[in-house]
C-alpha positions as a Markdown table, in Angstrom:
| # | Residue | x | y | z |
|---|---|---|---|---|
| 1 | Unk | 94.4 | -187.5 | -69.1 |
| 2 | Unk | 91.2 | -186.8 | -67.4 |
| 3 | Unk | 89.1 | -184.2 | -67.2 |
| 4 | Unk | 87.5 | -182.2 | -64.2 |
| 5 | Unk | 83.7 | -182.9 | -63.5 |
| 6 | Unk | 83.0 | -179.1 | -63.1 |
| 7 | Unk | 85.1 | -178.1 | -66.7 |
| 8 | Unk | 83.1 | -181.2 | -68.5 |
| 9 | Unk | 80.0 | -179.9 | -67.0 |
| 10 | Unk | 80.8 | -176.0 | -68.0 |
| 11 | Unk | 81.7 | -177.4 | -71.9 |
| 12 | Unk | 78.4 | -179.4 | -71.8 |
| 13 | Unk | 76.2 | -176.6 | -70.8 |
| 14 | Unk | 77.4 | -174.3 | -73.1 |
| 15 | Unk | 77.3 | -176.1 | -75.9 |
| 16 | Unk | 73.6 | -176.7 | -75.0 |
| 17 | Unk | 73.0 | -172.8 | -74.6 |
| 18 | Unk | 74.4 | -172.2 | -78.0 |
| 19 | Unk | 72.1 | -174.2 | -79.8 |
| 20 | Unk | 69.2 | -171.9 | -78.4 |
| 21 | Unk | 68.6 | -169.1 | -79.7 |
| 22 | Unk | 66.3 | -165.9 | -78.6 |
| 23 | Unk | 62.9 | -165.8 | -79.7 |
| 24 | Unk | 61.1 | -162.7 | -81.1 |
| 25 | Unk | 58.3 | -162.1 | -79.8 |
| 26 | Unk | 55.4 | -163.3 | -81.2 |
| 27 | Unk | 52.6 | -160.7 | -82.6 |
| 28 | Unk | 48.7 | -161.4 | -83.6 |
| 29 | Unk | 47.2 | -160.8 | -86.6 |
| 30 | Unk | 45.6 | -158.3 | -85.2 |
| 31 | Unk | 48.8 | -156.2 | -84.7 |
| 32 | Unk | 50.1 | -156.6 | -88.0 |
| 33 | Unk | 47.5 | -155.1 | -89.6 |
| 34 | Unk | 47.6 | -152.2 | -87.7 |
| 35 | Unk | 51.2 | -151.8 | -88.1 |
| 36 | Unk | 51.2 | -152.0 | -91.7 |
| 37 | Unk | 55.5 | -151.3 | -91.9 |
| 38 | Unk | 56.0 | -154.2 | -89.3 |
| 39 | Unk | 54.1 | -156.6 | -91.0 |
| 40 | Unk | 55.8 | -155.5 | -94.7 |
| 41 | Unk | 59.5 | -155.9 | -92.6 |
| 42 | Unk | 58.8 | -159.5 | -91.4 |
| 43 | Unk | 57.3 | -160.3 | -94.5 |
| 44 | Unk | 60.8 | -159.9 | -95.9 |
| 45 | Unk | 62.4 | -161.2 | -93.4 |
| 46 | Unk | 60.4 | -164.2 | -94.1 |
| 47 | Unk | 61.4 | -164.6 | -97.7 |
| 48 | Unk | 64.5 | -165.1 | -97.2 |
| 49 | Unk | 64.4 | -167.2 | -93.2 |
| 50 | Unk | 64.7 | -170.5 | -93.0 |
| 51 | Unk | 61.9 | -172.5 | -91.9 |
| 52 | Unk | 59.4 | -169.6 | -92.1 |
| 53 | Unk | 56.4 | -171.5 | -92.5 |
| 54 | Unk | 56.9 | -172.6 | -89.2 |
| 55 | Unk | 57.3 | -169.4 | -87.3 |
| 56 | Unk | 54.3 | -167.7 | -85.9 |
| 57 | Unk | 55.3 | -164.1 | -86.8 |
| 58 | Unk | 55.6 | -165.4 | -90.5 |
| 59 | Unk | 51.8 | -167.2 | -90.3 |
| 60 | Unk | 50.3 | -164.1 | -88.8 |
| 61 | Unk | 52.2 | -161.7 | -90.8 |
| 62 | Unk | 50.9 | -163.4 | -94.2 |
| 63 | Unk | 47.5 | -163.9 | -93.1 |
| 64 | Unk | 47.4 | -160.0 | -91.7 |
| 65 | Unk | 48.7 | -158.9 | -95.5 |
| 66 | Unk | 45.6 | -161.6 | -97.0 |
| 67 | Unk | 42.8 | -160.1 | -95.0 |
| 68 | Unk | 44.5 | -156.5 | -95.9 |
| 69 | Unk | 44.3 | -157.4 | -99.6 |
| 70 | Unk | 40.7 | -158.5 | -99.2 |
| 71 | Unk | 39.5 | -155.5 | -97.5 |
| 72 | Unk | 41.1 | -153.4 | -100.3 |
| 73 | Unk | 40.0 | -155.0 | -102.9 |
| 74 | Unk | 36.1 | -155.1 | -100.9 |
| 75 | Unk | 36.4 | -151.3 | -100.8 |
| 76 | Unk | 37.4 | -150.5 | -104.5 |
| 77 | Unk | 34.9 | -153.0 | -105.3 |
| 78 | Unk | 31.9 | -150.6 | -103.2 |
| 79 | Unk | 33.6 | -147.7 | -104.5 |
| 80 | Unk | 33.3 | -148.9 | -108.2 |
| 81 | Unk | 30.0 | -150.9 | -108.1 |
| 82 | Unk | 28.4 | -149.7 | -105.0 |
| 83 | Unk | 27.6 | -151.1 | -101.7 |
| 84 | Unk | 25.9 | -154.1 | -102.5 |
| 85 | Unk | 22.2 | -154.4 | -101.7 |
| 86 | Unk | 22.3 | -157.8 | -100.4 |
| 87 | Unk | 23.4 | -157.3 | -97.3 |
């Protein structure tokens, strides 16, 4: 039994296609630190995605919540010690 070129071809492509999968877009770190409810919903997302060290959103969504941290913690430090005077 053979096949027709066009249905081999329509098989082919669409197994192709459904290996690929839409990408979110990607966001700076910049934008998840202003969007402090975005970056806590990908960091979620992240825990539990596959391969999440690898995606983009999940890098800039962890170094967003670092630098977030370290701000905090710079301001309670001013608040409870002072600003420093070596700056």
């Amino acid at each position: 039994m053979r096949l027709p070129l066009p249905l081999i071809i329509t098989v082919a492509a669409s197994a192709f296609l459904a290996g690929c999968k839409e990408e979110a877009e990607n966001h700076t770190v910049e934008y998840f630190i202003a969007n402090p409810a975005e970056r806590a919903a990908m960091l979620e997302t992240c825990e539990v995605a596959d391969r999440a060290m690898d995606d983009a959103n999940c890098v800039n969504a962890r170094e967003a919540a670092q630098k977030t941290q370290t701000q905090q913690d710079r301001e309670g430090s001013d608040r409870l010690f002072g600003d420093p005077s070596f700056n």
